[in-house]
C-alpha positions as CSV (number, residue, x, y, z in Angstrom):
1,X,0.0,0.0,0.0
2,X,1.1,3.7,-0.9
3,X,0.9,4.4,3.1
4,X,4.4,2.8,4.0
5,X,5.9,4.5,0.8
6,X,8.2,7.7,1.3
7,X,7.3,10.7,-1.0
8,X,10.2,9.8,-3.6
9,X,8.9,6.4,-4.0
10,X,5.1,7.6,-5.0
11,X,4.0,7.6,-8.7
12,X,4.0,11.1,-10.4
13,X,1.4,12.9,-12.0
14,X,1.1,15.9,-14.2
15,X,-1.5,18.1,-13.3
16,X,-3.0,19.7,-16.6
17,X,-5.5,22.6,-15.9
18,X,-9.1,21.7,-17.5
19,X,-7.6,18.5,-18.7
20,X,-7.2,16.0,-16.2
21,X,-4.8,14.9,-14.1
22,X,-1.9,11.8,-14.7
23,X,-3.2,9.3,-16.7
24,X,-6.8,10.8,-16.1
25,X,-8.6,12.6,-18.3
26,X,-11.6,15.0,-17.5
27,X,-14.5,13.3,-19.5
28,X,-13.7,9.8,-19.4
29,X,-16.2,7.1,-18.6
30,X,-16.0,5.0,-15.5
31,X,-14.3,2.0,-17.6
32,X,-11.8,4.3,-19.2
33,X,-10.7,5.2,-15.5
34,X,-10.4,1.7,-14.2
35,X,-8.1,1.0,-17.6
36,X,-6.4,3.7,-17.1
37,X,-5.5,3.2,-13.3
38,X,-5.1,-0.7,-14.3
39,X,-5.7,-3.4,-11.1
40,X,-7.0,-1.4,-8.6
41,X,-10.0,-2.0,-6.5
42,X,-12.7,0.9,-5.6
43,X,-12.9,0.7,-2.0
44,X,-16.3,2.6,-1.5
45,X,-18.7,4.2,-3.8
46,X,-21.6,6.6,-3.2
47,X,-24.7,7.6,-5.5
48,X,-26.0,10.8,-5.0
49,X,-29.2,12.4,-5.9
50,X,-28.5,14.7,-8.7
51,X,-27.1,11.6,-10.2
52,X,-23.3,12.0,-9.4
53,X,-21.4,9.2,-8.1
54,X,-18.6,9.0,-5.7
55,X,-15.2,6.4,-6.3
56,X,-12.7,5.8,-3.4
57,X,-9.8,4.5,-4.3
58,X,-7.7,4.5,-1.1
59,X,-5.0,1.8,-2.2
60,X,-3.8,4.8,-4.6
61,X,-5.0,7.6,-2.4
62,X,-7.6,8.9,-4.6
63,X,-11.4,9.8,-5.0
64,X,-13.1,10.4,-8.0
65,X,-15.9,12.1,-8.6
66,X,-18.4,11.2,-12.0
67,X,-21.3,13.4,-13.1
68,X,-24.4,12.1,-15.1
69,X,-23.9,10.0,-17.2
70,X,-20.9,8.5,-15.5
71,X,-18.1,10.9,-16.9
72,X,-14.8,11.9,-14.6
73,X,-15.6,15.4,-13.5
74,X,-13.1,15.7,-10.6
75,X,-10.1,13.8,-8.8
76,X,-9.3,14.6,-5.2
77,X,-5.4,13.5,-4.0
78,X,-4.5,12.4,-0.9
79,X,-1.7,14.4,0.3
80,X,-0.5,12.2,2.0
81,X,-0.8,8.7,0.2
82,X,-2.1,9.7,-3.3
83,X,0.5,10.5,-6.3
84,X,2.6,12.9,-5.9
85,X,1.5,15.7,-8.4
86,X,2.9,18.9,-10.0
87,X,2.1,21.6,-12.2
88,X,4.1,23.8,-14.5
89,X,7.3,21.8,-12.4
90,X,6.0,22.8,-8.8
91,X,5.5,19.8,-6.8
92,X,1.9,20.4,-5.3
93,X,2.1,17.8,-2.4
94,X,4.1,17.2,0.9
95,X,4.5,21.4,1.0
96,X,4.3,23.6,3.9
97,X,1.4,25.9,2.9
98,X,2.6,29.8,2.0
C-alpha cells in the first residue's frame, strides 16, 4: 500500500488545468478510469441524488468524482498517500502551505 511508501517512491502525476490529471482525463467514462488506473480495487462508492457518483480509491489515495452520465468530473489527491503531483514543475504535495 502507498501508506508505507516515502514521497520519492510515490507515482507522479502531471497536473493539466481543464484537462485531467496523470493518466486521467476529465470526460472519461468509469471503464476508461479503471483501464487507465489498471488493477485497482474501488474501495467505497456513493450515488448521489442529482445523479453523481462518488469512487474511493484509497489503495492509490484517490477519489473520484463522476457526473451524469458516468463521466470523470473531478479527482481529489490524498496528500498524504495519493500520487505525488505537480504543475508547470512545482510539486503540489508534501509542501508547507505559503
Amino acid at each position: 500500500m502507498w501508506r508505507d511508501r516515502k514521497p520519492e517512491d510515490r507515482r507522479r502525476w502531471v497536473l493539466d488545468p481543464l484537462e485531467g490529471v496523470g493518466p486521467l482525463r476529465f470526460g472519461m467514462d468509469r471503464d476508461e478510469v479503471r483501464a487507465a488506473l489498471g488493477e485497482v480495487s474501488v474501495s467505497s462508492s456513493q450515488a448521489a441524488l442529482d445523479g453523481s457518483f462518488r469512487e474511493s480509491y484509497d489503495d492509490m489515495g484517490l477519489t473520484l468524482l463522476h457526473v451524469p452520465g458516468m463521466l470523470l468530473a473531478g479527482v481529489a489527491v490524498h496528500a498524504e498517500t495519493g500520487p505525488q503531483v505537480s504543475l508547470a514543475g512545482v510539486e503540489l504535495m508534501d509542501r508547507v502551505p505559503s
